[in-house]
SERO-4910 file (N, C-alpha, C, O; in steps of 0.05 Angstrom, whole numbers):
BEGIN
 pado doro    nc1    nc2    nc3   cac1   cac2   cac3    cc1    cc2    cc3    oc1    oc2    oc3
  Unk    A   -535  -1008    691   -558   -991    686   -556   -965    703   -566   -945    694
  Unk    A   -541   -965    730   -546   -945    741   -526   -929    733   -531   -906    739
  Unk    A   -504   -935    721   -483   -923    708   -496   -909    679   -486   -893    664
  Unk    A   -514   -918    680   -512   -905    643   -528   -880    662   -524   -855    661
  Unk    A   -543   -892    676   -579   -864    689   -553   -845    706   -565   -825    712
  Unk    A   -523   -840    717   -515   -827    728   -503   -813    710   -508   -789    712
  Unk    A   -483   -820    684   -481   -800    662   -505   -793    647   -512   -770    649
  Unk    A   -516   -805    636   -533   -796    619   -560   -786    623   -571   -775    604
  Unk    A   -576   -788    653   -589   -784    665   -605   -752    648   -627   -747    638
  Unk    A   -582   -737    651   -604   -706    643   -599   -699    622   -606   -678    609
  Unk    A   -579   -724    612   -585   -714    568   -609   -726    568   -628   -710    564
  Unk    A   -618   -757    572   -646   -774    572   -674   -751    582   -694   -751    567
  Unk    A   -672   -738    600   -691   -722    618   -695   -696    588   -716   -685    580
  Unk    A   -674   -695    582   -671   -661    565   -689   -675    538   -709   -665    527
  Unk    A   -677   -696    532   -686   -712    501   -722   -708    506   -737   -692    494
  Unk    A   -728   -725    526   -760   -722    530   -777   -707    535   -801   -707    531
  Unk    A   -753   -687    548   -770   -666    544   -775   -652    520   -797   -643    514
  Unk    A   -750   -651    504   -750   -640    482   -778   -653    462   -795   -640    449
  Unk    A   -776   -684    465   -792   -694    449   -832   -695    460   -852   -701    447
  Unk    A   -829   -686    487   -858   -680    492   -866   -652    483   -889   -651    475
  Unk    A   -856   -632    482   -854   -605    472   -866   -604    445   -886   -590    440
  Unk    A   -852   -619    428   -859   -621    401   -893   -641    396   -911   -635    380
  Unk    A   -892   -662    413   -922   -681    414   -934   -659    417   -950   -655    398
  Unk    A   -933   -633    443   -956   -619    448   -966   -597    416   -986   -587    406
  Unk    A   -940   -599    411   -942   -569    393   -949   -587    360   -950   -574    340
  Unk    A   -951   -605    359   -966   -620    339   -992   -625    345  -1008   -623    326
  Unk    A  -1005   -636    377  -1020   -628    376  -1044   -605    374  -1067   -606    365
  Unk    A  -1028   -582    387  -1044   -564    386  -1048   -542    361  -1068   -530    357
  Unk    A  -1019   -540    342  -1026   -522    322  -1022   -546    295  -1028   -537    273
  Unk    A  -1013   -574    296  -1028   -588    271  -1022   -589    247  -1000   -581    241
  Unk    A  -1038   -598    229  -1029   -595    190  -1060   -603    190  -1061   -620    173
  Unk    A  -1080   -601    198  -1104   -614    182  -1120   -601    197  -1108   -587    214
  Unk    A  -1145   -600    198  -1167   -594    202  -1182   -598    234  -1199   -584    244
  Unk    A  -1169   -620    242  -1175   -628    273  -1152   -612    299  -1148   -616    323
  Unk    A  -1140   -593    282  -1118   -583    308  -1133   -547    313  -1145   -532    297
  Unk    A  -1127   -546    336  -1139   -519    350  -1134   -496    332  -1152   -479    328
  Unk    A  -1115   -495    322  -1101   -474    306  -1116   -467    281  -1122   -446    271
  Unk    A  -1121   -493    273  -1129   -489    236  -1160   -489    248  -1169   -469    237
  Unk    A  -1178   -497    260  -1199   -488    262  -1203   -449    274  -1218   -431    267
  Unk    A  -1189   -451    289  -1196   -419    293  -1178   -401    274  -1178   -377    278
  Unk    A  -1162   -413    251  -1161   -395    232  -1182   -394    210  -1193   -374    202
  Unk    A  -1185   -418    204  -1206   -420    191  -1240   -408    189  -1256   -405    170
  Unk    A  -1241   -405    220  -1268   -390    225  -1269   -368    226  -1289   -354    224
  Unk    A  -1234   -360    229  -1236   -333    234  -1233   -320    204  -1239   -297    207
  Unk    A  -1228   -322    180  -1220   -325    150  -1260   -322    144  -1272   -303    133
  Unk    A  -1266   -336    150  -1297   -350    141  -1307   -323    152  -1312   -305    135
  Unk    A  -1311   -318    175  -1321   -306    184  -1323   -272    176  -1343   -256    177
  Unk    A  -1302   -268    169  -1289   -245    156  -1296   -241    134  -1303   -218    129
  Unk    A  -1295   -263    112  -1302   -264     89  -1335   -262     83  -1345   -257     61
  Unk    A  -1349   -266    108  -1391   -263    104  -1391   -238    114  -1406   -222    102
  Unk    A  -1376   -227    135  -1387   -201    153  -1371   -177    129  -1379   -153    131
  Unk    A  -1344   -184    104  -1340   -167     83  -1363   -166     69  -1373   -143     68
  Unk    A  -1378   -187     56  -1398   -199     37  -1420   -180     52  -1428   -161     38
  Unk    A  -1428   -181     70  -1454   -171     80  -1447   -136     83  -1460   -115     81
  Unk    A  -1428   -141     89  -1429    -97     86  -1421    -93     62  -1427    -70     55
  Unk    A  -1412   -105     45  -1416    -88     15  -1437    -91      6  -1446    -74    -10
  Unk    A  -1452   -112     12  -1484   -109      4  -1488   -135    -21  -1503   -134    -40
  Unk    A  -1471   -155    -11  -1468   -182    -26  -1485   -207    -19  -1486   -228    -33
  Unk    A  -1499   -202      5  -1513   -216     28  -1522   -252     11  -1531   -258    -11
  Unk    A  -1515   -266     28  -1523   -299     17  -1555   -292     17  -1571   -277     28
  Unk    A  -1551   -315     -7  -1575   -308    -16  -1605   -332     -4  -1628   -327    -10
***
């Protein structure tokens, strides 16, 4: 065992890191609705789309 952790040691270190990098960046920008990303695009889209609506004079009714 300590033979494999003295060669392979900082490919193992590099892999996990590699593979926590990717956990974070799935968590934070996502594919659905619950990730940071798609909500503040989304509000920001929405948002854009009432404050267009309301200066051309489209106002919810």
């Amino acid at each position: 065992m300590e033979e494999i952790f003295k060669q392979y040691g900082s490919t193992i270190i590099t892999v996990l890191a590699i593979i926590a990098v990717i956990g974070i960046m799935m968590l934070v920008i996502g594919n659905n609705d619950t990730s940071i990303v798609y909500k503040a695009f989304s509000e920001l889209i929405t948002g854009f789309y009432e404050k267009a609506n309301t200066a051309a004079g489209f106002g919810t009714p």
